[in-house]
PQR file of N, CA, C, O and H, with PARSE charges and radii, in Angstrom:
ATOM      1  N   UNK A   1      38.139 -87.497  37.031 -0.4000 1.5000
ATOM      2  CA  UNK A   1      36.704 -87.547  37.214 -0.0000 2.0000
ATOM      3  C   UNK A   1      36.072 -86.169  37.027  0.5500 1.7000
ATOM      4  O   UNK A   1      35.102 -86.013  36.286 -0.5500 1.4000
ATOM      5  N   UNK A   2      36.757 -84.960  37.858 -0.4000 1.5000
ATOM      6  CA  UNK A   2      36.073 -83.615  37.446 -0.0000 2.0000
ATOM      7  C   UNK A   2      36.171 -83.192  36.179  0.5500 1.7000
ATOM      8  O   UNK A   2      35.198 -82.680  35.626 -0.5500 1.4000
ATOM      9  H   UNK A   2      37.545 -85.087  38.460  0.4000 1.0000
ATOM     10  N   UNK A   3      37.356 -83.348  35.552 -0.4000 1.5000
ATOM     11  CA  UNK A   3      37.819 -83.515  34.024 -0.0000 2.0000
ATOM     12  C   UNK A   3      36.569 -83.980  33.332  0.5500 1.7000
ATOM     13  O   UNK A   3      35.839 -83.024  33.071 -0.5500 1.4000
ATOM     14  H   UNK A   3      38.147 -83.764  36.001  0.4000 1.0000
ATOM     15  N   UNK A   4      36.173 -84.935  33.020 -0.4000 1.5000
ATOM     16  CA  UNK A   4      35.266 -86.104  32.562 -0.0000 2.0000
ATOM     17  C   UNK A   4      33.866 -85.400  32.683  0.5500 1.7000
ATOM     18  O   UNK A   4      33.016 -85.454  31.794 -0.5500 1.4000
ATOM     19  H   UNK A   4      36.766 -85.712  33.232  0.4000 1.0000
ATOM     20  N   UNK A   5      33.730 -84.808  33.741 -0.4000 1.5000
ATOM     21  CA  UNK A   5      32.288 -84.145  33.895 -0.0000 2.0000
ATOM     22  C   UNK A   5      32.429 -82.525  33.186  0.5500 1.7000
ATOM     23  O   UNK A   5      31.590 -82.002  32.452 -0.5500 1.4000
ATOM     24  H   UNK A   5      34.421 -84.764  34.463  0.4000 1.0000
ATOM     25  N   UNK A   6      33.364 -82.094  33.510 -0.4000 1.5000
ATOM     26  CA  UNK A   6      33.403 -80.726  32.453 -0.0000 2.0000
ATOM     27  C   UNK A   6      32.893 -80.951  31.128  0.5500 1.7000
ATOM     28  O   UNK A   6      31.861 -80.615  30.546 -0.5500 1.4000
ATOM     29  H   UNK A   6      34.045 -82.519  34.107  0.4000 1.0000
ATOM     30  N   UNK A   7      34.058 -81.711  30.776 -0.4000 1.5000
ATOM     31  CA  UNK A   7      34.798 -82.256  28.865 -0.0000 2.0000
ATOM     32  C   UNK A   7      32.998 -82.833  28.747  0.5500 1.7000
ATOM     33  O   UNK A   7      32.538 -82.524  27.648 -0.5500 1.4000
ATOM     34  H   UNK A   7      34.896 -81.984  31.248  0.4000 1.0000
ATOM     35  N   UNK A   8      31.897 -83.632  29.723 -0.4000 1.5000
ATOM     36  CA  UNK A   8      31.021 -84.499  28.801 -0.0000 2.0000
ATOM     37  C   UNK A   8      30.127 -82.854  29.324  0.5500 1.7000
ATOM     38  O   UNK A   8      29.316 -82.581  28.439 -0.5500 1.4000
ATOM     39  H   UNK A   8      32.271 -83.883  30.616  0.4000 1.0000
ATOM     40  N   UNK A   9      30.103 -81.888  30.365 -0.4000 1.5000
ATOM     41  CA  UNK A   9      29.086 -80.610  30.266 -0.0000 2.0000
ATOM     42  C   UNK A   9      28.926 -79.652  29.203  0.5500 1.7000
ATOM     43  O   UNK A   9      27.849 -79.160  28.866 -0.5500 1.4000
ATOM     44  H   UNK A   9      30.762 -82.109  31.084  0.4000 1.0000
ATOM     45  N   UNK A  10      30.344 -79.349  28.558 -0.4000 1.5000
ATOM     46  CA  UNK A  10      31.043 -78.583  27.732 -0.0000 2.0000
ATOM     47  C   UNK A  10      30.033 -78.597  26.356  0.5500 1.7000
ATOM     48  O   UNK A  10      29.294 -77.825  25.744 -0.5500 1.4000
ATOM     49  H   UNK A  10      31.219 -79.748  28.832  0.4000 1.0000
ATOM     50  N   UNK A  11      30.524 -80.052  26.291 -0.4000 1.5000
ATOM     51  CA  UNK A  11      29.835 -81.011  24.926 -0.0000 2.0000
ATOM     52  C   UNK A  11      28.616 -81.097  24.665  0.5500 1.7000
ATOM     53  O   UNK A  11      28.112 -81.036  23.543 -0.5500 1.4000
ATOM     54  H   UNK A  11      31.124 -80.679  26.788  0.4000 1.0000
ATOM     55  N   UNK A  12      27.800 -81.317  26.197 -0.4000 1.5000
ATOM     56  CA  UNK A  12      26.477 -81.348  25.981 -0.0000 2.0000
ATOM     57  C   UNK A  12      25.979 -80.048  25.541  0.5500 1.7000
ATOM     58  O   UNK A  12      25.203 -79.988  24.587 -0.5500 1.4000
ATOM     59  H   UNK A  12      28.210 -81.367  27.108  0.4000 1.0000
ATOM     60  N   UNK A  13      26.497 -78.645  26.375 -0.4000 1.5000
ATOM     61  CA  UNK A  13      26.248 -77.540  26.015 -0.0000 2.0000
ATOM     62  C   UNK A  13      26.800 -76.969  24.566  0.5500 1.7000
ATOM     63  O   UNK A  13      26.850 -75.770  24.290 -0.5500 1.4000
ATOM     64  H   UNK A  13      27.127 -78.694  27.149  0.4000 1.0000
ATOM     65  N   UNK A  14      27.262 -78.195  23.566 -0.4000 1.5000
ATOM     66  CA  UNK A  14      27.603 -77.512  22.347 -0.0000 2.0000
ATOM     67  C   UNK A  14      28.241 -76.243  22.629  0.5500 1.7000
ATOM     68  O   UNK A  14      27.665 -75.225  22.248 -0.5500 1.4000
ATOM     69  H   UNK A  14      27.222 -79.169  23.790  0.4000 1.0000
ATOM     70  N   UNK A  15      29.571 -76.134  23.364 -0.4000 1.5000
ATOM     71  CA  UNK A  15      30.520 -75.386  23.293 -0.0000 2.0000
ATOM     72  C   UNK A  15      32.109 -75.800  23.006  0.5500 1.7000
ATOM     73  O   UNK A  15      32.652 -76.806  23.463 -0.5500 1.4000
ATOM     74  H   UNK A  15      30.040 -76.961  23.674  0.4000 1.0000
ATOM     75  N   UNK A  16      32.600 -75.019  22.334 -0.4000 1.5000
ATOM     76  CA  UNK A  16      34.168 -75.638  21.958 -0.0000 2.0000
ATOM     77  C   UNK A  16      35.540 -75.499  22.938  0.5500 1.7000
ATOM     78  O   UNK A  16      35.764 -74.471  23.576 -0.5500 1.4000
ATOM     79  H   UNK A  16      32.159 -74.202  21.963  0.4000 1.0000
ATOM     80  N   UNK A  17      36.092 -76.238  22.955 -0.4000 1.5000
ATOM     81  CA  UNK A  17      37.188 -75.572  24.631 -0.0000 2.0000
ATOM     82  C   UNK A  17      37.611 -74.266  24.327  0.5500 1.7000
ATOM     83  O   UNK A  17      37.292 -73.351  25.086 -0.5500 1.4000
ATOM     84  H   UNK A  17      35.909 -77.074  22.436  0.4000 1.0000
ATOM     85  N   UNK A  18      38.289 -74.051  23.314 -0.4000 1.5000
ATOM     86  CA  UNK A  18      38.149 -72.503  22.851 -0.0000 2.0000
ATOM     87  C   UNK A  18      37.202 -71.433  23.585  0.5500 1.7000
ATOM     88  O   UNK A  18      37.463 -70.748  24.574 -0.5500 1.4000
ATOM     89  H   UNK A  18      38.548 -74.794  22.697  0.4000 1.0000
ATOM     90  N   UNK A  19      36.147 -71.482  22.897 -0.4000 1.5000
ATOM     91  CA  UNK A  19      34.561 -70.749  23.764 -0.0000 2.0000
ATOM     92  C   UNK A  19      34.493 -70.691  25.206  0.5500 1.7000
ATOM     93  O   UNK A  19      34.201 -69.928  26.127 -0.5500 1.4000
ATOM     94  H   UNK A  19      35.935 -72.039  22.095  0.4000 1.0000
ATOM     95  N   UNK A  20      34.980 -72.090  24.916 -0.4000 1.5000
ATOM     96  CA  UNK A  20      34.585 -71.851  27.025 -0.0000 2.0000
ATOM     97  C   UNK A  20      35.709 -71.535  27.612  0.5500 1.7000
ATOM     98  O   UNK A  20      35.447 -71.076  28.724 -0.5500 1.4000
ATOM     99  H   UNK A  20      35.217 -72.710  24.168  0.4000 1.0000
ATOM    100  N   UNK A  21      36.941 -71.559  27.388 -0.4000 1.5000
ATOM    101  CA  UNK A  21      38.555 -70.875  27.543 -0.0000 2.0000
ATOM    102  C   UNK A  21      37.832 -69.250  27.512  0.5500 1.7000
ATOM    103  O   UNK A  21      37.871 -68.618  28.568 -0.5500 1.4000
ATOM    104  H   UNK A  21      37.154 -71.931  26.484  0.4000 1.0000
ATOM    105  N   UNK A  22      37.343 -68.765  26.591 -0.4000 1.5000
ATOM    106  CA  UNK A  22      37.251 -67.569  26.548 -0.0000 2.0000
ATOM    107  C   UNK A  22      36.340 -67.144  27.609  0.5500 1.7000
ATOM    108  O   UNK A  22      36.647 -66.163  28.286 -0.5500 1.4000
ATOM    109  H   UNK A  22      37.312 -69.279  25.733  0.4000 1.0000
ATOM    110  N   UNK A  23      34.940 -67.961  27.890 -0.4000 1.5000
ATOM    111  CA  UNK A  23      34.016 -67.049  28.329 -0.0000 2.0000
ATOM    112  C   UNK A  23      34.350 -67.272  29.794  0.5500 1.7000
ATOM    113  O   UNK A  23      33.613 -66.676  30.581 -0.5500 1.4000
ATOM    114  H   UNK A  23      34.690 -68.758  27.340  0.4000 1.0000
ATOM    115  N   UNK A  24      35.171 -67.902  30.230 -0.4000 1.5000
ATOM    116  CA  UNK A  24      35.849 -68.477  31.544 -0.0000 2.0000
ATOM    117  C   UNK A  24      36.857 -67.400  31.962  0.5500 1.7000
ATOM    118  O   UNK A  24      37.201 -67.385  33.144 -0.5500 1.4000
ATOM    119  H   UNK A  24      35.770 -68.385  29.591  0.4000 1.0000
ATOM    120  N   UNK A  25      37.409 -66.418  31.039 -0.4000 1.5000
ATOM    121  CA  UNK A  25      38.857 -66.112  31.434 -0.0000 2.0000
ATOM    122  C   UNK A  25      40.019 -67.278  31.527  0.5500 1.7000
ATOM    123  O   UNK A  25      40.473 -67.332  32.670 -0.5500 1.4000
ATOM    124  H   UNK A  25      37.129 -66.430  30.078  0.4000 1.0000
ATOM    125  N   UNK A  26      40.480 -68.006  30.830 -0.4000 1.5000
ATOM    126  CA  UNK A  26      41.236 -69.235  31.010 -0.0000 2.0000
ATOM    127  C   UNK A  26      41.508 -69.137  29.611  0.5500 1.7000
ATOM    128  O   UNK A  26      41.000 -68.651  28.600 -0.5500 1.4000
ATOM    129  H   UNK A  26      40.111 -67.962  29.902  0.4000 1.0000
ATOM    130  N   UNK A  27      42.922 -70.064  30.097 -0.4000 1.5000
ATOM    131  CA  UNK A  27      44.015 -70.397  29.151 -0.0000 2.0000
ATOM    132  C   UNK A  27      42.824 -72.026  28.097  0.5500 1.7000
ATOM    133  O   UNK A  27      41.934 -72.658  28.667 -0.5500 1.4000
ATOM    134  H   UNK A  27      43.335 -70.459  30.918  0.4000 1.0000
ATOM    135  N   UNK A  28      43.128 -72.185  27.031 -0.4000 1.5000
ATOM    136  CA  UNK A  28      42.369 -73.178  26.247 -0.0000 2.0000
ATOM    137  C   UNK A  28      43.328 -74.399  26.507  0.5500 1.7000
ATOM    138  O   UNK A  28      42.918 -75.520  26.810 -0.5500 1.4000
ATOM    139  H   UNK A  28      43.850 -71.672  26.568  0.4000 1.0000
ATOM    140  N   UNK A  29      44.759 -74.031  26.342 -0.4000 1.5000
ATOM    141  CA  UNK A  29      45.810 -75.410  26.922 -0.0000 2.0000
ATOM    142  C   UNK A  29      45.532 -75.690  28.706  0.5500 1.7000
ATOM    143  O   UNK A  29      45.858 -76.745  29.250 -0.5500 1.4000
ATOM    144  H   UNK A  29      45.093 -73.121  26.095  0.4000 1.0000
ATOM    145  N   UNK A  30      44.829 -74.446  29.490 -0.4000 1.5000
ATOM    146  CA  UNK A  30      44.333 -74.723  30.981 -0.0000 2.0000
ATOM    147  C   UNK A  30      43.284 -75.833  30.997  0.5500 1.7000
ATOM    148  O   UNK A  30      43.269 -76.770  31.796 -0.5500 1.4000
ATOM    149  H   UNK A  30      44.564 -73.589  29.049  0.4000 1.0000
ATOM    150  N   UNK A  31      42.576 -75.654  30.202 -0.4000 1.5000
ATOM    151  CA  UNK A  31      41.113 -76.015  29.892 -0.0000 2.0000
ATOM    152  C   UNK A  31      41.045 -77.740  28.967  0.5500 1.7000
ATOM    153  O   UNK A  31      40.148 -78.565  29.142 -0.5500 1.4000
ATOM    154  H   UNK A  31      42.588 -74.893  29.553  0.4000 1.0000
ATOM    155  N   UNK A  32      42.050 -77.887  28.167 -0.4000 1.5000
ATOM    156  CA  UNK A  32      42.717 -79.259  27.591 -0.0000 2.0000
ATOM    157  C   UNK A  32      43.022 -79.846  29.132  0.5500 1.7000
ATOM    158  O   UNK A  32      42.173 -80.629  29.559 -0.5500 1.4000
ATOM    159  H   UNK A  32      42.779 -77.218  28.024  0.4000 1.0000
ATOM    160  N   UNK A  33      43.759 -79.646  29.699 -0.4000 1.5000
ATOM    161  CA  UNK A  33      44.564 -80.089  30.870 -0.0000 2.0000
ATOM    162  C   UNK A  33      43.415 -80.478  31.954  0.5500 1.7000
ATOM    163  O   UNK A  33      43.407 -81.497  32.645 -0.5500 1.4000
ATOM    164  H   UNK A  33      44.449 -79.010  29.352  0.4000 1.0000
ATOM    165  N   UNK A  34      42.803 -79.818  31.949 -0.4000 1.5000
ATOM    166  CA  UNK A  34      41.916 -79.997  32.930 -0.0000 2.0000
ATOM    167  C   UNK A  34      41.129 -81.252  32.438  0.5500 1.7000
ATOM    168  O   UNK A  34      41.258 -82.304  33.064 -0.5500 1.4000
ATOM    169  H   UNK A  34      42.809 -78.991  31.388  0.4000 1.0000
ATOM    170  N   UNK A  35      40.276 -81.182  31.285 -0.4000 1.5000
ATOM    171  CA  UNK A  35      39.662 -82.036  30.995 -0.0000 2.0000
ATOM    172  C   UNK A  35      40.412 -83.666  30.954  0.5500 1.7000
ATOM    173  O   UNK A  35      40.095 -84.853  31.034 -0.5500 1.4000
ATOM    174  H   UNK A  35      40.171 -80.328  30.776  0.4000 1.0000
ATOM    175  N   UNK A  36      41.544 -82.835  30.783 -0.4000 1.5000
ATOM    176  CA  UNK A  36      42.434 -84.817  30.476 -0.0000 2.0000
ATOM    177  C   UNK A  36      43.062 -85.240  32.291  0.5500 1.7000
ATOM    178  O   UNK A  36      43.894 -86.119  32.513 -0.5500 1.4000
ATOM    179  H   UNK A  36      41.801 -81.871  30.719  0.4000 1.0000
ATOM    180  N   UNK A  37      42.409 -84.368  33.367 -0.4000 1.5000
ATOM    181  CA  UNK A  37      42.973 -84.888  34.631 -0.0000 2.0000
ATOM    182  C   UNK A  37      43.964 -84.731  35.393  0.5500 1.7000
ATOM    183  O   UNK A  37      44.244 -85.127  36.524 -0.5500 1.4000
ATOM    184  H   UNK A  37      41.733 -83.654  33.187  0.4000 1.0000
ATOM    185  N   UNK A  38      44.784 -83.700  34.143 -0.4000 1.5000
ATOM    186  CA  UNK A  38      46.064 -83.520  34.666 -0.0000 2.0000
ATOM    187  C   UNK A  38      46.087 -82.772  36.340  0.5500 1.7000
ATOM    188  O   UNK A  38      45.167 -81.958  36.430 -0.5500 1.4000
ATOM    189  H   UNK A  38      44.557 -83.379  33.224  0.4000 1.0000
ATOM    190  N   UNK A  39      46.804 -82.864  37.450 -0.4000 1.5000
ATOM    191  CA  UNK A  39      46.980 -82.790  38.999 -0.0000 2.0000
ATOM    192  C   UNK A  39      46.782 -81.621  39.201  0.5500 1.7000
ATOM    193  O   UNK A  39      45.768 -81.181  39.742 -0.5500 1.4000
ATOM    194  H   UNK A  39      47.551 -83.525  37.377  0.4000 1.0000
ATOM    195  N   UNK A  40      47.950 -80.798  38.698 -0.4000 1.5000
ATOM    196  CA  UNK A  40      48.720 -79.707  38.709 -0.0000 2.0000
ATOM    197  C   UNK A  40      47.581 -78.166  38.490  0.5500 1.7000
ATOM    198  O   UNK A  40      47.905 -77.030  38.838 -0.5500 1.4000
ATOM    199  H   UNK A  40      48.775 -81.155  38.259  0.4000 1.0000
ATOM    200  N   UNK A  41      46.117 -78.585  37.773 -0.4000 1.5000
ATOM    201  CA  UNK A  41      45.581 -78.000  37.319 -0.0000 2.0000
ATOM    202  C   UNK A  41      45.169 -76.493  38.746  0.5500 1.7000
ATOM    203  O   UNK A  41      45.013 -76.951  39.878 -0.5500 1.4000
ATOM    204  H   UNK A  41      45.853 -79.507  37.490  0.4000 1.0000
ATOM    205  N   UNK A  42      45.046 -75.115  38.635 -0.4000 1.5000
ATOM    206  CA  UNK A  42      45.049 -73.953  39.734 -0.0000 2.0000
ATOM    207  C   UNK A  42      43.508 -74.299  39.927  0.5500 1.7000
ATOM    208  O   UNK A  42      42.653 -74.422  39.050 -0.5500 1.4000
ATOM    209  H   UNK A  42      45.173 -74.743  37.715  0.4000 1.0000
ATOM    210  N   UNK A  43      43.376 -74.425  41.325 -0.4000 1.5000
ATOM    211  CA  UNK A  43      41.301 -74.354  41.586 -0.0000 2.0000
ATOM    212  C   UNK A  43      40.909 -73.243  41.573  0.5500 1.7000
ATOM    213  O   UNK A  43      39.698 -73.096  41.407 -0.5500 1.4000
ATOM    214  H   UNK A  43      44.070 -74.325  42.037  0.4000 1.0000
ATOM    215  N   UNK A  44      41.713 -72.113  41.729 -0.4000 1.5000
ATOM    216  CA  UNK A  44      40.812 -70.793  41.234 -0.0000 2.0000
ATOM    217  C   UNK A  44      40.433 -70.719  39.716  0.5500 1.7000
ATOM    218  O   UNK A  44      39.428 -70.139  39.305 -0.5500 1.4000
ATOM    219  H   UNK A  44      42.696 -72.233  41.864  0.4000 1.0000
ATOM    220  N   UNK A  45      41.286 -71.327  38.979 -0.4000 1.5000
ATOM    221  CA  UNK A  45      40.612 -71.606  37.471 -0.0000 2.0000
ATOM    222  C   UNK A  45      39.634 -72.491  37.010  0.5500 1.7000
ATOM    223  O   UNK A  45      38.950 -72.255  36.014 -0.5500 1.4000
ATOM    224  H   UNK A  45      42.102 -71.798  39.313  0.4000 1.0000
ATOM    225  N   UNK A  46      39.516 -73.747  37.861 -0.4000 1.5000
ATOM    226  CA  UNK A  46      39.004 -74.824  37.762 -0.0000 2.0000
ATOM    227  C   UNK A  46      37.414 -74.403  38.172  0.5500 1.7000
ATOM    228  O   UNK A  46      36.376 -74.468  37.513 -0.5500 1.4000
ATOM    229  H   UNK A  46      40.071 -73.939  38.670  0.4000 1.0000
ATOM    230  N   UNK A  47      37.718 -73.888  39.718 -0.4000 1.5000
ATOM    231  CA  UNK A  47      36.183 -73.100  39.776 -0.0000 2.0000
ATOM    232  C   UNK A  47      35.635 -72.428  38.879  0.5500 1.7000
ATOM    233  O   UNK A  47      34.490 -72.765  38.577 -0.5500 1.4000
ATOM    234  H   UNK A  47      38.561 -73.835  40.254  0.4000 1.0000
ATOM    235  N   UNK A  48      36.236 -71.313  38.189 -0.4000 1.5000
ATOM    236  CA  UNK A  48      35.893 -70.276  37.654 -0.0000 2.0000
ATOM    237  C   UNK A  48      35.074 -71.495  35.971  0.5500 1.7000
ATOM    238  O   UNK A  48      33.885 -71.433  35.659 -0.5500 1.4000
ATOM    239  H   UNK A  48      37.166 -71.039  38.434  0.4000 1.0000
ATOM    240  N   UNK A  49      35.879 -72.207  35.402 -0.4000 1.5000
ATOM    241  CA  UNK A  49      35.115 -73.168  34.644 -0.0000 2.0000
ATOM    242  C   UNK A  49      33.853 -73.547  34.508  0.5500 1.7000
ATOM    243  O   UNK A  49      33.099 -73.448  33.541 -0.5500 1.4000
ATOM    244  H   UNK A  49      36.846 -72.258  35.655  0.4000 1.0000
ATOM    245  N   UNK A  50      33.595 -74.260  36.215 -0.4000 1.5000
ATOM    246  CA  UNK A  50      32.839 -74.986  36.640 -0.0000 2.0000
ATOM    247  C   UNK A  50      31.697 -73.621  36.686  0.5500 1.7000
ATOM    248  O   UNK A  50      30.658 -73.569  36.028 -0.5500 1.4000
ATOM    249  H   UNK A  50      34.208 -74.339  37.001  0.4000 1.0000
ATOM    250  N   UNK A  51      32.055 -72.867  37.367 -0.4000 1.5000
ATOM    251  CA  UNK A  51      30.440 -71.703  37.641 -0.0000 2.0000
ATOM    252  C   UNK A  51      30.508 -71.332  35.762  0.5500 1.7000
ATOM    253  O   UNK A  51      29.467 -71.556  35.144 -0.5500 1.4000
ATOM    254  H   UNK A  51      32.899 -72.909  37.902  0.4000 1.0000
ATOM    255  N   UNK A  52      31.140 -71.051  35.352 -0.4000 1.5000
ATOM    256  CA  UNK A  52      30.895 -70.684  33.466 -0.0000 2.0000
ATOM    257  C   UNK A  52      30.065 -71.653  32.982  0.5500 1.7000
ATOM    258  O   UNK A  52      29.325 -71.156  32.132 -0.5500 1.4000
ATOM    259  H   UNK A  52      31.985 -70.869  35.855  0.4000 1.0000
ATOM    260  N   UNK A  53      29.803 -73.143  33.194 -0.4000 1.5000
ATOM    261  CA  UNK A  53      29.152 -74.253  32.344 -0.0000 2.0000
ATOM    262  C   UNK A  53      28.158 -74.309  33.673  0.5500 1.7000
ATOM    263  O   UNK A  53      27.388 -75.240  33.437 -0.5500 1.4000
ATOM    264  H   UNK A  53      30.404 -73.546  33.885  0.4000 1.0000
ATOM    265  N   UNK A  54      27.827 -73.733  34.961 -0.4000 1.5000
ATOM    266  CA  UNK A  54      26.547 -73.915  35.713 -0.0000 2.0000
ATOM    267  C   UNK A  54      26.898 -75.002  36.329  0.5500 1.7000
ATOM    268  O   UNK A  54      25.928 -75.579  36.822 -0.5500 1.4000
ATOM    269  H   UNK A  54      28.453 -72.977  35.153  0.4000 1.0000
ATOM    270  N   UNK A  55      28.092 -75.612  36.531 -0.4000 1.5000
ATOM    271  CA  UNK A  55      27.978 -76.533  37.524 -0.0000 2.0000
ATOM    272  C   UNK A  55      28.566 -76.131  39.031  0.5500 1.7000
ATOM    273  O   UNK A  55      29.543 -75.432  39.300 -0.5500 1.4000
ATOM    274  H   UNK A  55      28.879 -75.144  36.131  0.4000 1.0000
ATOM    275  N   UNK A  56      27.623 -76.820  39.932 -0.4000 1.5000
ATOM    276  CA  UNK A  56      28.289 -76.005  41.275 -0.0000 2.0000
ATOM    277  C   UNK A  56      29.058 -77.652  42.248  0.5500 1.7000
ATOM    278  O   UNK A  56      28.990 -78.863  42.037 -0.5500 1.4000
ATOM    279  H   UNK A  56      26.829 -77.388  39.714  0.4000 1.0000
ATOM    280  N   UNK A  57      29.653 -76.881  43.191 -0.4000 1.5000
ATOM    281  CA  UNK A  57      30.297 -77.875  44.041 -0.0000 2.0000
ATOM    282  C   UNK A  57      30.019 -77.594  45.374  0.5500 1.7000
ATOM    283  O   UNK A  57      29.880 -76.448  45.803 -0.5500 1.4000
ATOM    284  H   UNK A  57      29.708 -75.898  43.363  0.4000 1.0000
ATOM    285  N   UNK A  58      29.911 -78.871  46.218 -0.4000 1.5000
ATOM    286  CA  UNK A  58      29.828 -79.226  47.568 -0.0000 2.0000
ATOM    287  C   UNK A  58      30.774 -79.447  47.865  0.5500 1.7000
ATOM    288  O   UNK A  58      31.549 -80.068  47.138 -0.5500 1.4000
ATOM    289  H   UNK A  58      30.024 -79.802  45.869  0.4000 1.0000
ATOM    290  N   UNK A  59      31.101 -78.994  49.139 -0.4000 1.5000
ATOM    291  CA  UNK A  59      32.348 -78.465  49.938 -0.0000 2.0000
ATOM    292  C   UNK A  59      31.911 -78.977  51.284  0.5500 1.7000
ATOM    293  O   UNK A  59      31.166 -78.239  51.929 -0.5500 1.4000
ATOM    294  H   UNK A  59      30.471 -78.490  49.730  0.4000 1.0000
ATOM    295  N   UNK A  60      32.334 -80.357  51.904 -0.4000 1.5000
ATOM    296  CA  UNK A  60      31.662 -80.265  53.236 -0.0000 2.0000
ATOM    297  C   UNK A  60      33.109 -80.889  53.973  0.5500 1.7000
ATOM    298  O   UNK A  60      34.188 -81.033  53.396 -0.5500 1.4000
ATOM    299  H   UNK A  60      32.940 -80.956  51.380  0.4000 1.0000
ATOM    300  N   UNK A  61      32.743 -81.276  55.697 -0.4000 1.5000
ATOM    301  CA  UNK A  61      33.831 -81.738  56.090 -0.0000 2.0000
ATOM    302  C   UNK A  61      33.421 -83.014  56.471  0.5500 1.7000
ATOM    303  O   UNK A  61      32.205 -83.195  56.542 -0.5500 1.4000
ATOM    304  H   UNK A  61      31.867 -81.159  56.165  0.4000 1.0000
ATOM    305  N   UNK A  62      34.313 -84.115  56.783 -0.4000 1.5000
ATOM    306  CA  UNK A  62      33.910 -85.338  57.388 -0.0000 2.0000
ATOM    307  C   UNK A  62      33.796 -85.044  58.669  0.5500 1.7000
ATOM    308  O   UNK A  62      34.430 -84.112  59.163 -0.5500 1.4000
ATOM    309  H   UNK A  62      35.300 -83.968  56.725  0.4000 1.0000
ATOM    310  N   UNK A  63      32.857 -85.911  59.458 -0.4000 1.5000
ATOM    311  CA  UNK A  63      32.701 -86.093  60.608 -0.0000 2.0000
ATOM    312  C   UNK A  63      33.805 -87.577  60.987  0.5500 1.7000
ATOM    313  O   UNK A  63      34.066 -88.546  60.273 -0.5500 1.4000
ATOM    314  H   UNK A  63      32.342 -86.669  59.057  0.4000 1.0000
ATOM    315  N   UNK A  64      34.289 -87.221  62.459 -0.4000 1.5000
ATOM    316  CA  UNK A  64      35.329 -88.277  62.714 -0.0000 2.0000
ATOM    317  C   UNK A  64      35.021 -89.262  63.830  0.5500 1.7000
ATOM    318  O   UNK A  64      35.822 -90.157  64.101 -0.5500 1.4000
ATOM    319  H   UNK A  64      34.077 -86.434  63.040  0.4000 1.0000
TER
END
């Protein structure tokens, strides 16, 4: 699902995974991987993505 929203932000912003591998600091096979869902993917990279294409994330806790 976070995959899916990168890969369709990326696109909208007419950038190539390449481009955004670069302007990210990130690997372009990091950046494939990510977009296709793979688990394993590091969240310090994943963030660093996400603030490069302007998207931000909510971080909250459940109430029990």
């Amino acid at each position: 699902m976070l995959g899916e929203i990168i890969r369709q932000e990326r696109k909208r912003q007419k950038v190539t995974q390449t481009e955004l591998a670069a302007l990210a600091g990130v690997g372009v096979r990091f950046l494939r991987e990510l977009e296709h869902g793979k688990n394993s993917c590091q969240l310090g990279l994943t963030l660093e993505v996400l603030h490069t294409l302007g998207i931000s994330v909510d971080a909250s806790t459940r109430e029990h």
